[in-house]
C-alpha positions as CSV (number, residue, x, y, z in Angstrom):
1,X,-112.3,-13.0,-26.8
2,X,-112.4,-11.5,-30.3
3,X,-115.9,-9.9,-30.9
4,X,-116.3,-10.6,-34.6
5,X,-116.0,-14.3,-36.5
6,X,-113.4,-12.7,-38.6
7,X,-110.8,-11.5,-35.6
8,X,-112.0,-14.9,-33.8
9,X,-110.4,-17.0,-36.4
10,X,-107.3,-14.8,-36.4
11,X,-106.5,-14.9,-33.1
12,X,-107.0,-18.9,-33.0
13,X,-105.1,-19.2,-35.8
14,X,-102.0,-16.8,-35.0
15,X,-102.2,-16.6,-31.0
16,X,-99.2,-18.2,-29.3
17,X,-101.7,-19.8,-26.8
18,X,-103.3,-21.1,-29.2
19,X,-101.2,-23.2,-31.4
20,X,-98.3,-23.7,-29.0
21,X,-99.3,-27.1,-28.1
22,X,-96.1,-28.3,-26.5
23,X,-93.9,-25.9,-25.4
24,X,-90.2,-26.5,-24.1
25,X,-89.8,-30.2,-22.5
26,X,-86.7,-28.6,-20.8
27,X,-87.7,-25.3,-19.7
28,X,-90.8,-27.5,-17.8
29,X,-88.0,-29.6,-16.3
30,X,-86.4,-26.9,-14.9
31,X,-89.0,-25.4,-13.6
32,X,-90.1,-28.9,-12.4
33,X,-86.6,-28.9,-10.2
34,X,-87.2,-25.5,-9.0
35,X,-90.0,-27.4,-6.6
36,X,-89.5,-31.3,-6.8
37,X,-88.2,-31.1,-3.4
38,X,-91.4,-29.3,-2.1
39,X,-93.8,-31.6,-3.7
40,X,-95.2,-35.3,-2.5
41,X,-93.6,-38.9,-3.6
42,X,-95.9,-41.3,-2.3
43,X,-98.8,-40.4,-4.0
44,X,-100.3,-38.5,-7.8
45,X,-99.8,-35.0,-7.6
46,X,-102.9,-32.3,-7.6
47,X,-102.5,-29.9,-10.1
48,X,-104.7,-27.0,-11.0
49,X,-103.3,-25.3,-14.5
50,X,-105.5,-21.6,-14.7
51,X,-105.5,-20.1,-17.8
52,X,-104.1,-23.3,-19.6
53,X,-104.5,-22.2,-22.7
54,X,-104.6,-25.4,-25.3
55,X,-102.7,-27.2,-22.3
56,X,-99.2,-26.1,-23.7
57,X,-97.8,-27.4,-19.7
58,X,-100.9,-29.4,-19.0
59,X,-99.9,-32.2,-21.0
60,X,-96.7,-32.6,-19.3
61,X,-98.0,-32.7,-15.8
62,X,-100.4,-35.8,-17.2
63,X,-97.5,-37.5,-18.4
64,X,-95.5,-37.2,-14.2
65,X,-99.0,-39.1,-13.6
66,X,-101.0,-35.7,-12.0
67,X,-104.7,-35.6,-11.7
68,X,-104.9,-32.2,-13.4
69,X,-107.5,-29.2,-13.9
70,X,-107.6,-27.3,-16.7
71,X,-108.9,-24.2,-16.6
72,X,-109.6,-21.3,-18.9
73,X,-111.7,-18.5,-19.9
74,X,-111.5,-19.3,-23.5
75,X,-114.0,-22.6,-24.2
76,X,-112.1,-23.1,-27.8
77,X,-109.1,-23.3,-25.9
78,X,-110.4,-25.9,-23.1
79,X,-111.9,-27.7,-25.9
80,X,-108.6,-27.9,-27.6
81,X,-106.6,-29.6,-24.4
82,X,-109.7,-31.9,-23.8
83,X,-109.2,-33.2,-27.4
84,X,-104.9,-33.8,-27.8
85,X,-104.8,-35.1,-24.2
86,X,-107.9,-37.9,-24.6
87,X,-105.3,-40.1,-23.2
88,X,-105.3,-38.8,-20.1
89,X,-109.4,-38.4,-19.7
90,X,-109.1,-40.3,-16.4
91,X,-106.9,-37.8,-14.5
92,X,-108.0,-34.8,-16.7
93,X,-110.9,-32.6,-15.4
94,X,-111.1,-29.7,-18.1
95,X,-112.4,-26.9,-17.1
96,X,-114.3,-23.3,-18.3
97,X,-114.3,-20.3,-15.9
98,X,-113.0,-17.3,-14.5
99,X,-109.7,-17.9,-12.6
100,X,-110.9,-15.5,-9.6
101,X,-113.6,-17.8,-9.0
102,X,-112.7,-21.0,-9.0
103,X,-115.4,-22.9,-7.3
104,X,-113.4,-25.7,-5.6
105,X,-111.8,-26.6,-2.0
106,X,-109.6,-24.8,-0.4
107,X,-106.4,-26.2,-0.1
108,X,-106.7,-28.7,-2.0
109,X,-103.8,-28.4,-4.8
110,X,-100.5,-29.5,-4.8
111,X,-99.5,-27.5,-8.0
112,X,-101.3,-24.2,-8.5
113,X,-100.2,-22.6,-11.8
114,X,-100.5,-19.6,-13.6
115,X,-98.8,-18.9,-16.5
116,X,-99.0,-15.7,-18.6
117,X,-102.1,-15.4,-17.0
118,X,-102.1,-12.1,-14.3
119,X,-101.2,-9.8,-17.0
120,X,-104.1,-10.1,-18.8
121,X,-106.5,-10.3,-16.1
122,X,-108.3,-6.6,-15.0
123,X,-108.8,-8.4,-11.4
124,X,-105.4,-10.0,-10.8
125,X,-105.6,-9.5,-7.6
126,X,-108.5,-11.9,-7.0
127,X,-106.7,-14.6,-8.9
128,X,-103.3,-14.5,-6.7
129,X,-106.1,-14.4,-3.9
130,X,-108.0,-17.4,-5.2
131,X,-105.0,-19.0,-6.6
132,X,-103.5,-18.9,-2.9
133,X,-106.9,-19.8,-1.4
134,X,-106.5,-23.4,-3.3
135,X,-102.8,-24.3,-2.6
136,X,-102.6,-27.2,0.4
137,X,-100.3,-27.1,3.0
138,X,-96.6,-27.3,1.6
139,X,-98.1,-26.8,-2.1
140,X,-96.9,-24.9,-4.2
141,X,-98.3,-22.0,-6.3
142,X,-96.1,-20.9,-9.5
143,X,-96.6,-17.4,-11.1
144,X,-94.9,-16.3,-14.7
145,X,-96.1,-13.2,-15.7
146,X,-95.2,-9.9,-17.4
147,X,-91.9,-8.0,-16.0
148,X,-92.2,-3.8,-16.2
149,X,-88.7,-3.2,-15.8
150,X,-87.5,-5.9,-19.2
151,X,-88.2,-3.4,-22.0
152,X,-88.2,-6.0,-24.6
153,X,-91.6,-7.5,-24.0
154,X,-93.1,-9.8,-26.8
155,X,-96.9,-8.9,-25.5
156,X,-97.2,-5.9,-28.2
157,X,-95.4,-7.1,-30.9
158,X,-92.3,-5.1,-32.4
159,X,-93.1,-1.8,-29.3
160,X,-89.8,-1.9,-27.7
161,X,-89.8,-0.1,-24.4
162,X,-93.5,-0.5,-24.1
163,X,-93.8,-1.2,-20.2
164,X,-91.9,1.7,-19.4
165,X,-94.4,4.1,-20.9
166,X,-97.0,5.9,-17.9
167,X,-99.8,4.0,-17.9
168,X,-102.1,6.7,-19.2
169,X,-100.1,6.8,-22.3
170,X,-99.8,2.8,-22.5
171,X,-103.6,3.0,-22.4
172,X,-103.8,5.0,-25.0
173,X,-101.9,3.4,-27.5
174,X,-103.2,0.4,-26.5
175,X,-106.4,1.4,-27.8
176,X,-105.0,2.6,-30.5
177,X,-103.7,-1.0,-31.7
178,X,-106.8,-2.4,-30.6
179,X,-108.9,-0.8,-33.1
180,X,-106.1,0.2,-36.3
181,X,-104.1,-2.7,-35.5
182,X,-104.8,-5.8,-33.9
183,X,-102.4,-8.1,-35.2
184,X,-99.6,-6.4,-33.2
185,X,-101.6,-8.5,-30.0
186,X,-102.3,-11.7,-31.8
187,X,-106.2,-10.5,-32.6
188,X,-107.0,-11.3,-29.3
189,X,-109.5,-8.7,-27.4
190,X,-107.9,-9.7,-23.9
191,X,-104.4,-7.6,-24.7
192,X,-102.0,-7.6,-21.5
193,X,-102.5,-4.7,-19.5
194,X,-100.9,-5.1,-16.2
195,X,-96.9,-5.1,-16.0
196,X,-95.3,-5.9,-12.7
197,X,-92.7,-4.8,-10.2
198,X,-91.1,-8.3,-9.0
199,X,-90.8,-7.2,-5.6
200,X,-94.4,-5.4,-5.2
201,X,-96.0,-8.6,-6.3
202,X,-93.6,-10.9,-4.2
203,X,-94.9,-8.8,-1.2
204,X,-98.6,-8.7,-2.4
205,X,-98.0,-13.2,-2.7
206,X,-96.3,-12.9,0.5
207,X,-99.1,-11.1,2.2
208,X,-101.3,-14.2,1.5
209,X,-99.4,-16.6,3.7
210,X,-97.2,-17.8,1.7
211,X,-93.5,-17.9,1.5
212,X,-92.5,-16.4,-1.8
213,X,-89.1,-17.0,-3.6
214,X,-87.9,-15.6,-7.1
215,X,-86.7,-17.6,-9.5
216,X,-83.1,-16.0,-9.0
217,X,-83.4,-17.3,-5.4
218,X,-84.2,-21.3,-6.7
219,X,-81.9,-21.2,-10.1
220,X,-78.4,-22.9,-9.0
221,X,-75.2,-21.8,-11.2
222,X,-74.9,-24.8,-13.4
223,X,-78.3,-24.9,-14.8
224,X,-76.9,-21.8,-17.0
225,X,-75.0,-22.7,-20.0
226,X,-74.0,-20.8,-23.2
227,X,-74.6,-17.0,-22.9
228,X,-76.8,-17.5,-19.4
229,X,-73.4,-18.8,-17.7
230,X,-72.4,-15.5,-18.2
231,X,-75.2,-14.9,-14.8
232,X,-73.4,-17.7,-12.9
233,X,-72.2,-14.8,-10.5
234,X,-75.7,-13.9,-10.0
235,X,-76.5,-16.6,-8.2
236,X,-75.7,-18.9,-5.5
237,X,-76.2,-22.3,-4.6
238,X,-78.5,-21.9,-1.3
239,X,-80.7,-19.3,-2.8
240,X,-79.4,-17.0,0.2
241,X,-76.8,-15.0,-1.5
242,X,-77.7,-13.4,-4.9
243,X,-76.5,-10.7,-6.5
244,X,-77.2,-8.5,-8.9
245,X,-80.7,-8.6,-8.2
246,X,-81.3,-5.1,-9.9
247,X,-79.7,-6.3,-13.3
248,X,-81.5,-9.4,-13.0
249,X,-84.9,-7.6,-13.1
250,X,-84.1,-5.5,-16.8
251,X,-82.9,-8.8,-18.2
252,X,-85.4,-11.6,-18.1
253,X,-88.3,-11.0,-19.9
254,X,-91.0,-12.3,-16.9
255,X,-91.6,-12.2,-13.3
256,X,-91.5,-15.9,-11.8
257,X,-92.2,-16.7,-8.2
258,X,-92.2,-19.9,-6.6
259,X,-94.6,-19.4,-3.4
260,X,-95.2,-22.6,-0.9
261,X,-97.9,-22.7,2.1
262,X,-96.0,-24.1,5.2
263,X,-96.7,-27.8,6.0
């Protein structure tokens, strides 16, 4: 979080996080029918959102009829949700705290969710861990996060090719913008600073118990239209067969996996 009141009211007022209240109906849909199949009928879903932000997704998850967590670091930001979605006070439990500690049950989620999240988290790896720890049997956990190998990342603004600097130099200029420039990372003092290899982190998920899929693996060819149909030979529609899998990784800006605990 910013240190000074100045770069505080920056970041809230020009952070994505911040003032993206509703995101993309239709991307949530789709990533909805990624997992529908996975997920209970008969009853509410359990959702845990970490790092929710102003509850950009949050809200949508209220609306299916979840009992939801919200949680975040930032309090502004949990304050924020807890205030647009008042509607929803009965099933939403908001939340402020570090997402590698989450003091609740294990197993006890149907949704886990963590959404631009890992990348600027020193500790990711006790976050997947604790994130895993909380996902019931046949839950689900979802992970979008930064992609190393896309070199048109929108985390440093207008640095082209930025994740595909060594880190010691990406450090370096990082603390460069930090102090000189600060607008080029929305004013916020919580920049991303891991980037990830999609199959290193599927393995590290994997490692947990889980079975991991990519979002390659779950997308089906006629969910791409306009200039995405152009991917259509990518994929396939039982998930077994893609291609491509290389080219896939320097084109989409994220890594997403879809990882379920056995029933």
């Amino acid at each position: 979080m910013p240190a000074s009141p100045e770069l505080r009211e920056q970041f809230l007022k020009h952070n994505p996080i911040a003032i993206e209240h509703r995101r993309d109906r239709a991307e949530f849909d789709r990533e909805l029918g990624r997992i529908a199949g996975w997920l209970p009928r008969d009853r509410p879903l359990r959702v845990l959102d970490l790092g929710c932000g102003a509850g950009s997704w949050s809200g949508y998850w209220l609306e299916m009829g979840a009992h939801l967590v919200a949680l975040d670091l930032d309090v502004d930001f949990v304050r924020s949700a807890a205030q647009r979605l008042t509607g929803d006070k009965g099933r939403l439990y908001p939340a402020v705290g570090d997402a590698g500690r989450v003091p609740l049950a294990s197993r006890s989620f149907d949704v886990v969710t963590a959404n631009s999240l890992l990348e600027h988290t020193p500790h990711w790896q006790s976050v997947v861990e604790e994130a895993a720890r909380l996902v019931a049997p046949g839950g689900v956990l979802m992970l979008h996060t930064t992609n190393r190998f896309h070199p048109f990342q929108t985390e440093v603004r207008g640095f082209p090719f930025y994740p595909w600097l060594p880190e010691g130099v990406r450090n370096r200029v990082l603390a460069w913008i930090m102090k000189n420039r600060p607008d080029l990372v929305a004013y916020t003092d919580l920049p991303a600073v891991n980037w990830f290899h999609p199959v290193k982190l599927k393995a590290f998920v994997a490692g947990l118990g889980l079975d991991v899929f990519e979002r390659l693996e779950l997308v089906r060819p006629e969910e791409l239209h306009g200039v995405r149909a152009l991917g259509r030979w990518m994929v396939s529609r039982d998930g077994r067969h893609v291609r491509g899998r290389t080219l896939y990784y320097l084109l989409t800006k994220s890594v997403s996996l879809y990882a379920r605990r056995p029933a």
